[in-house]
Every structure is written in C-alpha cells, then in structure tokens.
C-alpha positions as CSV (number, residue, x, y, z in Angstrom):
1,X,56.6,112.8,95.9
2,X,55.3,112.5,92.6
3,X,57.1,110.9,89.7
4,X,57.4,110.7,85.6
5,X,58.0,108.5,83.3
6,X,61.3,108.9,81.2
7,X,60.8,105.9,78.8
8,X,61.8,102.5,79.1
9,X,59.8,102.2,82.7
10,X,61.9,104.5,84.1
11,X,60.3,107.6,86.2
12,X,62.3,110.7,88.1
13,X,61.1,112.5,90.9
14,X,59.4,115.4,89.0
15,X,60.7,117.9,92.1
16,X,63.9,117.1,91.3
17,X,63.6,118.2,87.4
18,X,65.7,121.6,86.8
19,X,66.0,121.8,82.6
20,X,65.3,119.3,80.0
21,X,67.6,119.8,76.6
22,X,68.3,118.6,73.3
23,X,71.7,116.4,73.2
24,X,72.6,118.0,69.7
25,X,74.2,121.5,70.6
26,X,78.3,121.4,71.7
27,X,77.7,122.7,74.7
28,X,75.2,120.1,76.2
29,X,77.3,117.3,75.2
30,X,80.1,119.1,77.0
31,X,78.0,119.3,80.0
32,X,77.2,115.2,79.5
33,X,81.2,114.5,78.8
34,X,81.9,116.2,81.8
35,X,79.5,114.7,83.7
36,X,80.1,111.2,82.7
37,X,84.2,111.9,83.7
38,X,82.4,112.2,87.1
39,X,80.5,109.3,87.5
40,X,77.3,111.6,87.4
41,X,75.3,110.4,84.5
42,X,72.3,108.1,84.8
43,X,71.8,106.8,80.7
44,X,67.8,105.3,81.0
45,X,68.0,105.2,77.3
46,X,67.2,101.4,77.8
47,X,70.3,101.3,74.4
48,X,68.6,103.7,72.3
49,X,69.4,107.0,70.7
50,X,69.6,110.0,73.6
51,X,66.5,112.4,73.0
52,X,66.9,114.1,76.1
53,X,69.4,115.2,78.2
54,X,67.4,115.9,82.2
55,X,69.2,118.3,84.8
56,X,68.2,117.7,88.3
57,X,68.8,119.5,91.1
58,X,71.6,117.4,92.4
59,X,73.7,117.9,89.3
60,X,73.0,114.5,87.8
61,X,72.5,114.3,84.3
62,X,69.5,111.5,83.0
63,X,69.8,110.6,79.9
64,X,66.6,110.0,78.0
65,X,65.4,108.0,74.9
66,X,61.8,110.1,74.7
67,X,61.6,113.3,72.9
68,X,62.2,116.7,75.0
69,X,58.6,117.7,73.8
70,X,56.9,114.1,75.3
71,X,58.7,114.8,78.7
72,X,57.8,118.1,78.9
73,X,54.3,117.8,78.4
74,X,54.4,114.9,81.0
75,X,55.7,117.4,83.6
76,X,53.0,119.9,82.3
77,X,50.7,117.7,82.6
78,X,51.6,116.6,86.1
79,X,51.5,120.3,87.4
80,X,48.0,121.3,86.0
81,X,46.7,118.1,87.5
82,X,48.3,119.1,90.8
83,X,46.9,122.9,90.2
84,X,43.3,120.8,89.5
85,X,43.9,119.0,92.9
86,X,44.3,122.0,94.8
87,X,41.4,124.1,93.5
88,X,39.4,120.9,94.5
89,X,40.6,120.7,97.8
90,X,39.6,124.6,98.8
C-alpha cells in the first residue's frame, strides 16, 4: 500500500484517493457541510486555510492545507514511479 503526503506529516493511502477539489465552489462546501453533520470529515489542515478538499473511496472527506496542484502531482508522480517499477521488473 503506498501512501502520500497531505501536508502537515500527514499521508493517505493513495488507492484510496477518488477526486481532489477546490473548497471555493457552493457545491463542494455542501458536500464538506454535509459530511461534517456525519461525523465523516478528517481536517489534516494542521489549523490552516483548506486548499483541498480529498474524496476517498469510503466517502470520507480529508481536508487539506496543500494546494490541489502539489497533491496532484504527488499522486502523479507516485503512479509514473509505479509505471517505472513495473517496466523494470519485466
């Protein structure tokens, strides 16, 4: 299982990643309202401002204090490096 990093020295299981959003639109902080009514929201914001909102695949909502374009790259960066692996390994 491979993980990574969210900010603050937090890391999620990169498998587990479904969307990465903005907070700013209505309808995403809806979706984080909602999900904090529920008891579904993990804030790993470490206090700071919310830069990314993370979807996983068990409906939990991670809130993050890197930019959507840092964590995405991370998890782009994680799959190529996995690709790498694998053409290595043939």
């Amino acid at each position: 299982m491979k993980f990574i990093n969210i900010g603050g020295g937090n890391m999620v299981a990169l498998e587990r990643v479904v969307a990465l959003s903005s907070p700013e639109s209505a309808p995403i902080k809806r979706l984080v309202s909602e999900a904090k009514d529920e008891g579904r929201v993990i804030d790993a914001s470490c206090g700071r401002r919310t830069r990314t909102v993370i979807f996983t695949d068990s409906d939990h909502v991670i809130l993050s204090a890197l930019r959507t374009e840092t964590i995405s790259n991370r998890l782009y960066d994680s799959d190529a490096a996995e690709a790498e692996e694998a053409d290595t390994d043939e």
